[in-house]
C-alpha positions in Angstrom: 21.1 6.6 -1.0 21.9 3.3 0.1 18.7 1.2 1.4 17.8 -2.5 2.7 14.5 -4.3 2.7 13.9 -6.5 6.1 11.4 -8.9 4.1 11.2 -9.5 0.0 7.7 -10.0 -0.4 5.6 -8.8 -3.4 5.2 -5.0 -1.5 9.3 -5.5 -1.3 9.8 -6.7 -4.7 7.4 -4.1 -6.1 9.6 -1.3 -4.7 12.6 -2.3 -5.6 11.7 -2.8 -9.4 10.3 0.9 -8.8 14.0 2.0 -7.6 16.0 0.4 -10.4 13.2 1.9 -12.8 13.7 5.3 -11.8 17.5 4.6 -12.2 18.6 3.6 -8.4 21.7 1.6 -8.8 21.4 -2.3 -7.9 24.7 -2.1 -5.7 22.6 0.5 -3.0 20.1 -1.9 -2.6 20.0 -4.9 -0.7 17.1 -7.2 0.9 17.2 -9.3 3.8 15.1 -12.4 3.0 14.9 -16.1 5.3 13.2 -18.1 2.2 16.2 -19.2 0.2 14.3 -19.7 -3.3 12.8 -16.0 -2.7 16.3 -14.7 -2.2 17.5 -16.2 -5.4 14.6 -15.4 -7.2 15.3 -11.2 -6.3 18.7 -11.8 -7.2 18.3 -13.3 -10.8 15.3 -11.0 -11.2 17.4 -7.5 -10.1 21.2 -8.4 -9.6 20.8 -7.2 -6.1 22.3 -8.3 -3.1 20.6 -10.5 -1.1 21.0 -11.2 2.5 19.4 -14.5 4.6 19.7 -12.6 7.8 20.5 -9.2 9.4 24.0 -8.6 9.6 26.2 -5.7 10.1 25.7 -4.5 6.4 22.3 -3.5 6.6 23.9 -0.6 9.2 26.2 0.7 7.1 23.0 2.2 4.0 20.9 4.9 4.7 17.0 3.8 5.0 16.1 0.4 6.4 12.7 -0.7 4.9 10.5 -2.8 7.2 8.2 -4.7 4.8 7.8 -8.6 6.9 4.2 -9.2 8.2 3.2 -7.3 11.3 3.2 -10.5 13.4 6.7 -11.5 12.0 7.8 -7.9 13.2 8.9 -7.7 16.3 11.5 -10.9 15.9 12.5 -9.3 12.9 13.7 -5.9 13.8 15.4 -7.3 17.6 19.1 -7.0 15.9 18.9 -3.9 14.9 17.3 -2.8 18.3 20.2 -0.7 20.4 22.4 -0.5 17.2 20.7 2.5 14.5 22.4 5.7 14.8 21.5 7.8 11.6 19.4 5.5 9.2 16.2 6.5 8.0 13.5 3.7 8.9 10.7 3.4 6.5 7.7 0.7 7.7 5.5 -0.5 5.4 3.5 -2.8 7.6 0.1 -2.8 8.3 -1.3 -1.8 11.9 1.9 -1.0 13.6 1.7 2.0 15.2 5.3 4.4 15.2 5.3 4.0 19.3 5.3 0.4 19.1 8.1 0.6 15.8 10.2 2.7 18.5 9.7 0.7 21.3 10.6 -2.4 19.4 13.5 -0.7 17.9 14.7 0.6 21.4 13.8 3.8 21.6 14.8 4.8 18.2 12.9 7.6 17.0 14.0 8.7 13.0 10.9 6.3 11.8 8.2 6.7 8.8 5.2 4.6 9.0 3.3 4.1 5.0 0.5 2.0 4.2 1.1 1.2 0.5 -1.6 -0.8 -1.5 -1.3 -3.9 -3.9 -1.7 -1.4 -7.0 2.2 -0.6 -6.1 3.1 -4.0 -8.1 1.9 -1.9 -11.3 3.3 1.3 -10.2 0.1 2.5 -9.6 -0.1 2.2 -6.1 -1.5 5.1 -3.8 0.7 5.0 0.0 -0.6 7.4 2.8 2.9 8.5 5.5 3.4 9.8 8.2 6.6 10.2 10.3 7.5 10.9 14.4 8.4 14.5 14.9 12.1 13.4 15.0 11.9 12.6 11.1 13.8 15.7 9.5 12.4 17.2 5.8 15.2 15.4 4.0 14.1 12.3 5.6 10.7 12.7 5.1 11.5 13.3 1.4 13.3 10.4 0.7 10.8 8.4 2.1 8.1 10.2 -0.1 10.7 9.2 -3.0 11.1 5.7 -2.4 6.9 5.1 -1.9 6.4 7.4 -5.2 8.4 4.8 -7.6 5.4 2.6 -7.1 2.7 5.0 -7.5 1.6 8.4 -5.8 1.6 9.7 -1.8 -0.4 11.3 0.7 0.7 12.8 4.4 -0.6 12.8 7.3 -0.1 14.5 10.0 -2.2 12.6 12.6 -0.8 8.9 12.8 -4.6 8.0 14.1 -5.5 8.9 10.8 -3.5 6.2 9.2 -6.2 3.8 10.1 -8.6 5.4 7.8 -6.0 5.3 4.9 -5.5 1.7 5.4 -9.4 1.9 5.5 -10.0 3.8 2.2 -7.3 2.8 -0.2 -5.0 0.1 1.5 -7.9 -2.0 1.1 -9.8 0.0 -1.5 -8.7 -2.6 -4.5 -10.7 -5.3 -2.8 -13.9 -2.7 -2.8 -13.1 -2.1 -6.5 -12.4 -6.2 -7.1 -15.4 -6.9 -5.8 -17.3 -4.6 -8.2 -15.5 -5.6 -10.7 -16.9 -8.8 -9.7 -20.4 -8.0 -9.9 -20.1 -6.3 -12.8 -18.6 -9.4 -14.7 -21.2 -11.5 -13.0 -24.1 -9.6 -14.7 -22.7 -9.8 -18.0 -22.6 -13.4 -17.6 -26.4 -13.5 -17.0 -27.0 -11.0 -19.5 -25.5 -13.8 -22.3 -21.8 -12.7 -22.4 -19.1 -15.1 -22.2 -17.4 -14.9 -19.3 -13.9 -13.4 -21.2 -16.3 -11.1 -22.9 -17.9 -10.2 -19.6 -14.0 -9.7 -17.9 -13.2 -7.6 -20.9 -16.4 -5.3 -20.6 -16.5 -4.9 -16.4 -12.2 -4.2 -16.5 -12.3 -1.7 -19.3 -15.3 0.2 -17.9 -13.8 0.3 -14.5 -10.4 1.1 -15.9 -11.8 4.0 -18.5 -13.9 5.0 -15.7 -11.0 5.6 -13.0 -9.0 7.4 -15.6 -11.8 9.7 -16.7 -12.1 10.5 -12.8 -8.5 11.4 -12.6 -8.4 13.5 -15.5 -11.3 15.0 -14.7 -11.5 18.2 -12.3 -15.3 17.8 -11.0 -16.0 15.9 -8.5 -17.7 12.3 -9.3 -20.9 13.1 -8.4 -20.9 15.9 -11.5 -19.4 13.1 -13.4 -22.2 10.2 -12.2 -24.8 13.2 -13.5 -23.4 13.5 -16.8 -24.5 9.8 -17.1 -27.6 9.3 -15.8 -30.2 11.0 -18.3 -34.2 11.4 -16.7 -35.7 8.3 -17.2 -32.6 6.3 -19.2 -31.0 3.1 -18.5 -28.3 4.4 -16.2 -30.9 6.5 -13.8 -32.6 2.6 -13.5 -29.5 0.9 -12.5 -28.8 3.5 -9.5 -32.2 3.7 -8.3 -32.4 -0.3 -7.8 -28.5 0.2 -6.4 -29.8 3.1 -3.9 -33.0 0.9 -2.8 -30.3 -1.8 -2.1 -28.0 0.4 0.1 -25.5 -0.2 -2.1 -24.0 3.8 -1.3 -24.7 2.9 2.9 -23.1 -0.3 2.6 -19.6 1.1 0.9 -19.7 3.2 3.6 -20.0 1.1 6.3 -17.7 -1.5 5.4 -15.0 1.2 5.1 -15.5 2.5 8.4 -15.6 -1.0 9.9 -12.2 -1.5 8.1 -11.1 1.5 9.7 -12.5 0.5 13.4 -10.9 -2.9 13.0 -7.5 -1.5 12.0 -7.6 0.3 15.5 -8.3 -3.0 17.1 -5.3 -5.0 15.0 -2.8 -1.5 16.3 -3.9 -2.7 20.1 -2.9 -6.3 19.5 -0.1 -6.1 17.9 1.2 -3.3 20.0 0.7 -5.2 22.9 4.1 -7.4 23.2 
């Protein structure tokens, strides 16, 4: 399977390490990147081939991947508009709807939209697809293949759903960041130092996370399990629930999700 990236940004540069990892050979992949220093950078980094504007090579692979910024994309993807005939083209840009992909692309129709997160630079990213009825099941897999070197997937059926995946775990790592956050703050007031205080919220977090995903209960049964009548723990989350701290993850994620809805209108509009 022969691919090129339109963009080598860190989303870019994060899935092409995943390829070569899971033994994709450098000579199939190539990325189309303006910034000169960028290009040579993914070239001395990967030994792939690296393009500083679309030419007719990026027709002759397989998959195109879209990964430049969603404002960048409509000037981006206007050669290959009127020229695709059987490739495979995988977007991983925020807020662009597959109808406005097509329309951009001129009426081309064989088109995956994912919403991968930043966690995808560790290969522990978590992408949510989904594809135009045109997409065939071979397609659809080796979309799901390419995503899955940096991290797990999740379908969807219902593109209007894609909002709340970008909602939930596109920008879920901030949510987590920002706990992080508060966590190491705490510390900090509580006399830690402040790499003492990293150390303690990032582990926590980390062993936390991983206990969730090993475990089969749900995290509520796990939150129990910690919070013994009258201990420390049952403190902590009655002063968090008083605070709205459950109300306010809530909201935030579904103004995430109304604003993504809002972004999908503008940028579809040209």
């Amino acid at each position: 399977m022969k691919m090129t990236f339109l963009g080598g940004g860190n989303m870019a540069t994060a899935l092409v390490a995943g390829l070569l990892k899971q033994g994709f050979a450098a000579a199939d992949i190539q990325v189309v990147e303006r910034l000169a220093e960028q290009r040579q950078k993914l070239v001395d980094s990967y030994g792939i081939v690296c393009l500083p504007e679309v030419d007719a090579r990026v027709l002759e692979g397989d998959v195109i991947v879209l990964a430049v910024k969603p404002q960048q994309m409509q000037v981006a993807v206007q050669p290959l508009a009127g020229h695709l005939q059987h490739q495979l083209v995988v977007s991983i840009a925020a807020g662009l709807t597959l109808e406005t992909l097509s329309r951009w692309l001129g009426g081309y129709r064989r088109i995956v939209r994912a919403m991968p997160n930043t966690p995808a630079m560790i290969g522990a990213g978590m992408s949510g697809l989904c594809a135009l009825p045109e997409v065939a099941l071979n397609e659809r897999l080796a979309a799901e293949r390419i995503l899955q070197t940096a991290g797990t997937t999740l379908w969807v059926e219902e593109e209007s759903r894609m909002d709340a995946v970008t909602a939930i775990s596109g920008s879920g790592p901030a949510y987590l960041f920002l706990f992080i956050e508060a966590l190491q703050k705490a510390a900090t007031e509580l006399g830690f130092s402040p790499d003492e205080a990293r150390h303690l919220a990032v582990a926590t977090t980390l062993g936390a996370a991983q206990l969730a995903a090993a475990s089969e209960e749900p995290a509520s049964v796990l939150r129990q399990r910690v919070t013994s009548r009258g201990g420390t723990t049952e403190a902590a989350l009655n002063v968090m629930q008083a605070q709205g701290v459950v109300q306010g993850i809530i909201a935030g994620v579904k103004a995430a999700e109304a604003r993504g809805r809002e972004l999908a209108r503008q940028l579809g509009a040209g």
